[in-house]
N, C-alpha and C positions, 0 to 999 in steps of 0.2 A: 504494500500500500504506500509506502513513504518513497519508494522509487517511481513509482507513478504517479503521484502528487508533486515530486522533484521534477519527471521530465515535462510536466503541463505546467508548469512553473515557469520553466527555463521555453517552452515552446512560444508561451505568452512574451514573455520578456521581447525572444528573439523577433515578433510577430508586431509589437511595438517600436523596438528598434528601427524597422526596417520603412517600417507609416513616418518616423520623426523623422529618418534620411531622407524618404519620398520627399517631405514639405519643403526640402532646401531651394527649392527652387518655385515655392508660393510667390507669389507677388509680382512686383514690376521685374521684368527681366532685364540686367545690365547691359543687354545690346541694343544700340539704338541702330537702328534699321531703314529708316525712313523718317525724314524730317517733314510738318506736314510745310505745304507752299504757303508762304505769309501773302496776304494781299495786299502791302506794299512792303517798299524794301529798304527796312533800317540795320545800322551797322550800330554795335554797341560792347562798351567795355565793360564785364561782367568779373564781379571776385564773389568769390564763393565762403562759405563760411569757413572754408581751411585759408583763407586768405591766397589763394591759386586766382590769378587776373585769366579772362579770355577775352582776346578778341572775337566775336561774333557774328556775323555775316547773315543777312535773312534771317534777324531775330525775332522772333513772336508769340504768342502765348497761345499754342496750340493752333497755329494758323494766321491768329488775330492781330493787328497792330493794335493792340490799346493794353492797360490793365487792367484785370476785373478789382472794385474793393469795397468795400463795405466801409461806408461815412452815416456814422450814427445808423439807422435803422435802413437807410437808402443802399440799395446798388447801385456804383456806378462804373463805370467805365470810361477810362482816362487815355485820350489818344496818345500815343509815341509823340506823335507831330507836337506836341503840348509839353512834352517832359523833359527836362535837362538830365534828371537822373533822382534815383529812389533808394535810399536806406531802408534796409529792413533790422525788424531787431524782433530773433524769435524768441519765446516765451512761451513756451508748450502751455497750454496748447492754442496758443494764439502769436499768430504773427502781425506786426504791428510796423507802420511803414512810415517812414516821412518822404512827398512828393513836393520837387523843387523841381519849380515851372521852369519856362524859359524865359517868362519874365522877372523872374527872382523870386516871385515868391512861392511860400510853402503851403502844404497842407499834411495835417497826421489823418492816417485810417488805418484800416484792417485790410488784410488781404490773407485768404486763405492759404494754409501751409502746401496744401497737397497741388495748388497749382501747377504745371510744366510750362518753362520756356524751353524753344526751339533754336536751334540755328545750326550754321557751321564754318566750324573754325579751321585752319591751313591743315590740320591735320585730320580734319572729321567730322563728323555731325555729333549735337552737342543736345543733350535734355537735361535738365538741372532743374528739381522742383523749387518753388520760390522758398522752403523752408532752410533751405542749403546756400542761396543767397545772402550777401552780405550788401552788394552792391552792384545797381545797373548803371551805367551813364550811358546816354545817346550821345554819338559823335557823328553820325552822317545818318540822313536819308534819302536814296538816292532818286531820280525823278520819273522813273520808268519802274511798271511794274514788274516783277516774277514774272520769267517766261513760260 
């Protein structure tokens, strides 16, 4: 009896082990594959929360030139064309931004953590959720769209 209550033991364990291996690869998968087309075309300087700069190329938020955020109880969305650059600062579970216009001035809101920006940089296509973001600046928008 006690050797067979030992190998249903060790069968379960082994049976367990093998589901927790399966889930290593739950979630976003680390290859980016496909950047989607922004409909227009901004270049922008990006550092990351390990403090890594990218340059950027066809940068956009899942396609879009704007950012999505939340100002008091409002959705809005804030064009590239409009932003000189945005500080994030996370705080699980909320991310919290400062936007500095192009005409100097600012604004604080929220922006969701799990957002994706797109682009691509000399060496590859680039996804970077805004919670991994430390800082965006725009430096060029070019006058023709994505071909």
């Amino acid at each position: 009896m006690g050797r067979t209550r030992r190998m249903a033991i060790v069968s379960v364990l082994a049976l367990v082990s093998l589901v927790c291996l399966g889930m290593g690869s739950m979630g976003q998968s680390v290859k980016v594959t496909k950047v989607p087309e922004p409909d227009r075309l901004f270049t922008a300087e990006v550092v990351d929360a390990e403090d890594t700069s990218y340059t950027v190329r066809e940068f956009s938020v899942e396609g879009l030139t704007l950012v999505p955020v939340t100002l008091g109880k409002a959705e809005v969305s804030i064009d590239f064309a409009a932003i000189r650059s945005v500080e994030f600062q996370y705080d699980e579970p909320t991310l919290a931004a400062v936007v500095t216009y192009r005409d100097g001035s600012t604004r604080k809101v929220r922006v969701e953590p799990g957002v994706n920006f797109y682009g691509r940089t000399k060496w590859g296509m680039l996804r970077l959720a805004a919670r991994d973001v430390r800082r965006v600046t725009f430096v060029q928008q070019e006058a023709t769209p994505a071909p």
